[in-house]
C-alpha positions, -999 to 999 in steps of 0.1 A, spaced: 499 -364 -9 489 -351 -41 508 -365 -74 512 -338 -98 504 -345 -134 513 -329 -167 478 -326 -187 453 -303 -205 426 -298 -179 388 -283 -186 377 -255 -162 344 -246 -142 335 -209 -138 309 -216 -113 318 -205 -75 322 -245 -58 298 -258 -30 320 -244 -2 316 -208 -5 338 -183 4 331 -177 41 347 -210 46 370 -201 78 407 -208 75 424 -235 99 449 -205 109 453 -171 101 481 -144 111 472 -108 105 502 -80 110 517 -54 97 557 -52 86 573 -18 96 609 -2 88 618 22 111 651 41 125 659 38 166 685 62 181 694 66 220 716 93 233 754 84 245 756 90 278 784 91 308 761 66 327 757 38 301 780 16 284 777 13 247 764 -16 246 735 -5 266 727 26 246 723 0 217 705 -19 235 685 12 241 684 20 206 668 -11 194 639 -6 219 632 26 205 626 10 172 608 -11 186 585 10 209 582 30 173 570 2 155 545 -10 175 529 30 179 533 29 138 514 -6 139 488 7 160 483 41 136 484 15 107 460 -7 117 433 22 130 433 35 100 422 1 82 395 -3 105 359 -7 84 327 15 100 295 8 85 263 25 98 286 45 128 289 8 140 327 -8 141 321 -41 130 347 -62 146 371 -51 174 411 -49 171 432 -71 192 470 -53 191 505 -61 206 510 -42 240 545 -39 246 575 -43 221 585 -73 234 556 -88 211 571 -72 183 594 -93 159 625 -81 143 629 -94 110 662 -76 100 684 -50 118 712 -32 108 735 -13 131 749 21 124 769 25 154 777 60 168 768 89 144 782 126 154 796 113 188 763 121 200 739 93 195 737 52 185 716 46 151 699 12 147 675 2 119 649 -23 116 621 -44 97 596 -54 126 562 -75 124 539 -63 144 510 -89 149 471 -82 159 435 -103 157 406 -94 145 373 -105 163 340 -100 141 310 -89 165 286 -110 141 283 -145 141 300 -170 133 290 -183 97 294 -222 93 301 -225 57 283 -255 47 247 -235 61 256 -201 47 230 -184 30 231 -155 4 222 -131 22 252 -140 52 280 -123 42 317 -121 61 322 -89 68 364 -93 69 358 -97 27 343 -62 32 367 -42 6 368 -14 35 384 -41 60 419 -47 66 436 -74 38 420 -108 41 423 -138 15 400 -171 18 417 -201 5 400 -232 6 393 -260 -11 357 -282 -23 360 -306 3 384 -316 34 392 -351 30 403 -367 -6 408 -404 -16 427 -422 -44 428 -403 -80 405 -379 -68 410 -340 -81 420 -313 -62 411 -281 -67 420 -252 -44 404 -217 -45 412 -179 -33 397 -146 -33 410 -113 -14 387 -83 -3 414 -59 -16 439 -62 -47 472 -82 -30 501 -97 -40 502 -134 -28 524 -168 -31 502 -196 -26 516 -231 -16 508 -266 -7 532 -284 24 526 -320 11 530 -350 44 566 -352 31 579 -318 40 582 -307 4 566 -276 -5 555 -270 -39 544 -235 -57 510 -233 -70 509 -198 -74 528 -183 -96 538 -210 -113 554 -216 -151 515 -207 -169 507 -176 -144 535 -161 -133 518 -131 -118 511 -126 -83 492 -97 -82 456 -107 -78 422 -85 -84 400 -81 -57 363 -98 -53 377 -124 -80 377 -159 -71 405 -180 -89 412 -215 -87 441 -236 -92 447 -252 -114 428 -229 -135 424 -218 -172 459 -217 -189 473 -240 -165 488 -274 -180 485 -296 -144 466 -312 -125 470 -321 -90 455 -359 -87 455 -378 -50 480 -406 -51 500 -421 -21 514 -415 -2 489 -401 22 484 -377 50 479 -340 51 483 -315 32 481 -279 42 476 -251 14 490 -216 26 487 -182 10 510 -153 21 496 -122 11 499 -81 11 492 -51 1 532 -41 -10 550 -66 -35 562 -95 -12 600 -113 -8 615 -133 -31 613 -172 -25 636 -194 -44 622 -223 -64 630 -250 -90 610 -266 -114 590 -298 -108 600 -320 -138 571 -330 -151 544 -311 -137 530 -295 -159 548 -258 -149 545 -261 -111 580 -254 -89 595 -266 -59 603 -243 -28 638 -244 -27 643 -241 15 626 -250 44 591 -235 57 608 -214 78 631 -198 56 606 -191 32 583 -175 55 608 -149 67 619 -145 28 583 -133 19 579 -112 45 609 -90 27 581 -68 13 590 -35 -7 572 -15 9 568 21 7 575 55 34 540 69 52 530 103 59 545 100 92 581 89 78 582 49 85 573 25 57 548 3 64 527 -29 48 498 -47 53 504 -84 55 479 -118 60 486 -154 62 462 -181 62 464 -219 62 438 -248 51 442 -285 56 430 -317 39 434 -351 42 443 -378 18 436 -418 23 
């Protein structure tokens, strides 16, 4: 578990040992979608099954928006794709965030709305890249700025011991919004970023920053008890959910998550998100997660 201190800490510009094309433990890669489903009343279905009907047409319409969304992301370099697109087949892989039901408009048809995630993988046709080997001239092609929304986190090392320092690092391949927070073995999740010294969340792309980093007046030392920790960033290309926190007395300016992992997951993934061309509104949205161990 990391202990969190209140103190004036010195900062390194220089990019850490682990470079960036450190992979992440696990990544999630979708896109969130708000779109309107409507299904005819008819003489040979009850109303609950033109509902029912209604919600699969939002569905079916997300995942067709999801697969227009994602095409359209996809890098091409030298006429060459450089990594092929794993997608959701059928909208029972499509999550429904939030719904509302309009009920029966002009006696004619049943209007439903929803916020659905549509989720899809990404498989690079290069090589893997083992981080500790990587050379300067191997470069990960998802930080390609043409590529769809991906953020490294990671931090110098992967197992800590007593009063050790922690340092954790991200960079995106596009500007992003992003909350960035660390599960501690106890179940409590604490706010790195923002936090009480950088309280924006939009972060510039190419740029790595660090945490803590310039400006901020913490620390995060290893003390017990131990375990795991897991450091996860939530990012996208729209302005993400609000998440509500609490301040960590004496910490320096970080703050507690104020529900459970869960809850704040589906919170974030409220984006504000704005209409396409084809009427839908649609952002681009990327988790990742990276472990370490205390003792």
């Amino acid at each position: 578990m990391v202990a969190l201190t209140a103190v004036c800490v010195s900062h390194s510009r220089a990019i850490p040992a682990r470079s960036t094309q450190a992979a992440p433990d696990e990544e999630k890669r979708s896109s969130i979608h708000e779109v309107d489903g409507f299904a005819q009343l008819s003489e040979n279905e009850t109303l609950a099954q033109t509902r029912a009907n209604a919600f699969a047409s939002a569905k079916r319409q997300a995942l067709e928006a999801a697969r227009t969304f994602v095409r359209s992301k996809t890098a091409v370099k030298d006429f060459q794709v450089e990594y092929d697109v794993v997608q959701a087949a059928s909208e029972g892989e499509v999550a429904v965030l939030e719904q509302k039901d309009f009920g029966v408009e002009n006696n004619s048809r049943y209007h439903v709305w929803v916020r659905a995630e549509v989720t899809y993988t990404l498989r690079s046709r290069r090589p893997a890249v083992v981080a500790s080997t990587a050379g300067p001239e191997e470069t990960d092609v998802l930080l390609d700025s043409d590529s769809p929304l991906t953020v490294r986190v990671w931090t110098e090392k992967k197992s800590y011991q007593t009063a050790e320092l922690v340092k954790v690092f991200i960079v995106g391949n596009k500007d992003f919004n992003a909350r960035l927070v660390d599960i501690q073995p106890d179940g409590t999740i604490l706010q790195l970023l923002p936090n009480d010294h950088r309280r924006d969340s939009r972060f510039k792309a190419g740029r790595v920053y660090e945490i803590p980093g310039e400006g901020d007046g913490f620390k995060l030392e290893v003390n017990p008890p131990y375990g795991e920790d897991r450091i996860e960033v939530f990012a996208s290309d729209a302005t993400i959910g609000v998440v509500g926190t609490e301040p960590v007395v004496g910490s320096g300016g970080l703050r507690r998550v104020s529900s459970t992992a869960e809850e704040m997951s589906k919170s974030i993934r409220g984006l504000r998100i704005a209409p396409t061309t084809a009427g839908s509104a649609a952002g681009e949205f990327y988790e990742a997660s990276w472990s370490y161990r205390t003792a």
